[in-house]
N, C-alpha and C positions, 0 to 999 in steps of 0.2 A: 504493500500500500504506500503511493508516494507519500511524502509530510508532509504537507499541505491538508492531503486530504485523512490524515492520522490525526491533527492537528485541530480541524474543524468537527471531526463525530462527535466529541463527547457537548458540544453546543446542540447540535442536531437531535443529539438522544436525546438529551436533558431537557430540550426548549423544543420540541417539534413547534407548539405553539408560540414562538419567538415573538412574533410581527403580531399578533393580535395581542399579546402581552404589552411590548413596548407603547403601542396604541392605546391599552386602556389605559396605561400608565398617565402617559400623557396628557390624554384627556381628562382623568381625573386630577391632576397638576392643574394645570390649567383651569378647572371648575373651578378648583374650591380657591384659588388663588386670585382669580379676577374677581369672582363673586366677593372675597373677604375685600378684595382692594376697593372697588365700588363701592361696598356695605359703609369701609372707612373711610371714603372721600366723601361720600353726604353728609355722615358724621362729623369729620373736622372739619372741613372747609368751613361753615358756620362758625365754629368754636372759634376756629384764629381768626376771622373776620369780626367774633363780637369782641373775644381780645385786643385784637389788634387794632379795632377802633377806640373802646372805649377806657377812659381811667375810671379806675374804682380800688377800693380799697383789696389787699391780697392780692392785686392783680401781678407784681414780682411774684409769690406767692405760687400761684395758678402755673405763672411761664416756668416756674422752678418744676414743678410736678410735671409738666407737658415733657419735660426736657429730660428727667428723670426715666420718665415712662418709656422715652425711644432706648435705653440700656435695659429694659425689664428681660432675665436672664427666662429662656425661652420654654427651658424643662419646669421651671417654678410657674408658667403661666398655663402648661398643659396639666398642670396637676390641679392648679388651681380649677380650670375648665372640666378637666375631669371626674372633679371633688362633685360641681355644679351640676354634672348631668347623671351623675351616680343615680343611685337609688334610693341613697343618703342626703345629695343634696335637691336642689330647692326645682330641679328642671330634672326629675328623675321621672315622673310621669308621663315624660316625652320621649322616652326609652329611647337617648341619643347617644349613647357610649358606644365608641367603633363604628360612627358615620361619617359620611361626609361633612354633617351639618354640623357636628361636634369640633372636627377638622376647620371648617370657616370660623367657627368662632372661635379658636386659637388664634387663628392668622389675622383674623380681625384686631384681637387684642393685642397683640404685634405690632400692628402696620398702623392701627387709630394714632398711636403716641407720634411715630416717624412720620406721617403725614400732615398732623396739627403742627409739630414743631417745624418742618421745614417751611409750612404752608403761611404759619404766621411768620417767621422770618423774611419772607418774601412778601407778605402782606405790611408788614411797621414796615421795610423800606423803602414803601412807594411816599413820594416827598406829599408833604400835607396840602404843600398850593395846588395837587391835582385832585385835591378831596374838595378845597377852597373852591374852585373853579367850577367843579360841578353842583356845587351848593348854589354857587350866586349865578350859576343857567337856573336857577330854579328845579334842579333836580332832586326826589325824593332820596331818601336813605336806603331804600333799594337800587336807586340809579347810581347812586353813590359806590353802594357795594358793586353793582358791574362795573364800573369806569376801575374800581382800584382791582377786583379780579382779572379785567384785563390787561393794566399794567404790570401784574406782579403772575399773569401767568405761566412765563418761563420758570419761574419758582416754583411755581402750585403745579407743571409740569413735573419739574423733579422730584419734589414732592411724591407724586402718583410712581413715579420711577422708583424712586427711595422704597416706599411700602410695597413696590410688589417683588424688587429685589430679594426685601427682608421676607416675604409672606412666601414664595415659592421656592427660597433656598433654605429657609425652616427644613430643621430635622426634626431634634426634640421634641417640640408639644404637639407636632401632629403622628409623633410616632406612638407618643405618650395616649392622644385621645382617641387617637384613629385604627392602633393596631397593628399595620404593616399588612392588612390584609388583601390574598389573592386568592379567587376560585379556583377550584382542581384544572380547570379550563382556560387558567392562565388570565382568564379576565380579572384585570384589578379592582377591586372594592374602596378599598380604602389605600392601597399602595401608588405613593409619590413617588416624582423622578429621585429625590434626594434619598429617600427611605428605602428605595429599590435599590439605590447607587451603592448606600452600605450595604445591603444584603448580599447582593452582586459579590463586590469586592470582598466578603468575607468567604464568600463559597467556593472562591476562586473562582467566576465565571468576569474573568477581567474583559473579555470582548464586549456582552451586554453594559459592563457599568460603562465602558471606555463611550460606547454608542450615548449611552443615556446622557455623561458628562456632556459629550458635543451638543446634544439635542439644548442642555439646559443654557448652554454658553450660547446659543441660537438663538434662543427664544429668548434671553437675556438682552442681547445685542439688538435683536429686532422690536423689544419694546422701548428699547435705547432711542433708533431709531424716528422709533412712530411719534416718541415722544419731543423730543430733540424738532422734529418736521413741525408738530403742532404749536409749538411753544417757541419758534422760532419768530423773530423780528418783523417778521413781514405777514406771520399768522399762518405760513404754510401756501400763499400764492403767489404768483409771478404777475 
């Protein structure tokens, strides 16, 4: 038997379902990681816009905790999640332990913190005579909030880049709530590109993790991209 082809059986035996594997993989990456990114960009975007406009007392306070929250250590916030949809805690009647929806709201809690803080840092430093300006057009405190979201949306761009980095390169708390789960039929449940990548690399099936790595460095790169394009100076037209 040439090497090459000695070399490639024990992928073949192991993985007959290879390609529908890496597939559901990624499509369940990708769910629960846009869904949690979304879920936290309606979430803060609000928060550092009411921040970032208004002074009130605590409000150092608040930006300390926002700033805190993007270091929250990732295994302590999948236990915490975990604790939450036990049977013990307070979301146990929603029999969520080892889903996907358990998995979002990890990444949520992740990616909420990394998106309010970079969202309001990009929000305080839009200068205040373009808040002035649309005050004395007679514009409302909603028109207000468009004019300075759209000055400060190459920020709030990275922002959404930042939390989804953090949200689909998660190991920990979605390994932690989710399981690492996959059917006898290679269809993924609950198994991430990240949570696949270690399993891979432990089993020794270094081809599949190596594939997985590019895939994630891809889809990385290309929300890099999309985002980069959107949040650009000219808004993304010619």
């Amino acid at each position: 038997m040439p090497l090459e082809q000695h070399m490639l059986t024990p992928l073949v035996v192991d993985f007959p379902f290879e390609w529908n594997y890496i597939r559901s993989i990624i499509y369940v990456s990708l769910y629960v990681s846009l869904t949690a990114v979304a879920l936290s960009t309606l979430f803060s975007l609000p928060i550092a816009l009411f921040v970032g406009f208004k002074d009130f007392r605590g409000k150092t306070l608040v930006t300390s905790i926002i700033n805190t929250g993007m270091g929250f250590p990732s295994v302590v916030v999948g236990l915490v999640v975990l604790f939450a949809v036990s049977n013990q805690g307070p979301l146990g009647s929603f029999d969520l332990v080892f889903t996907t929806e358990a998995m979002i709201m990890s990444q949520f809690v992740l990616a909420a913190p990394v998106i309010t803080g970079v969202s309001l840092a990009a929000v305080s430093s839009v200068e205040q005579n373009v808040r002035d300006a649309a005050y004395a057009m007679g514009g409302t405190k909603l028109d207000v909030a468009f004019v300075t979201i759209k000055e400060a949306r190459y920020g709030i761009a990275t922002a959404v880049l930042a939390g989804f980095g953090r949200a689909i390169s998660e190991v920990g708390s979605v390994l932690i709530v989710g399981g690492n789960i996959a059917s006898s039929d290679g269809t993924s449940v609950t198994r991430t590109i990240t949570t696949a990548i270690q399993l891979e690399a432990r089993q020794g099936r270094f081809e599949t993790a190596m594939l997985l790595g590019a895939v994630l460095v891809v889809l990385v790169l290309l929300v890099n991209a999309i985002v980069v394009r959107l949040g650009s100076d000219d808004g993304g037209y010619r």
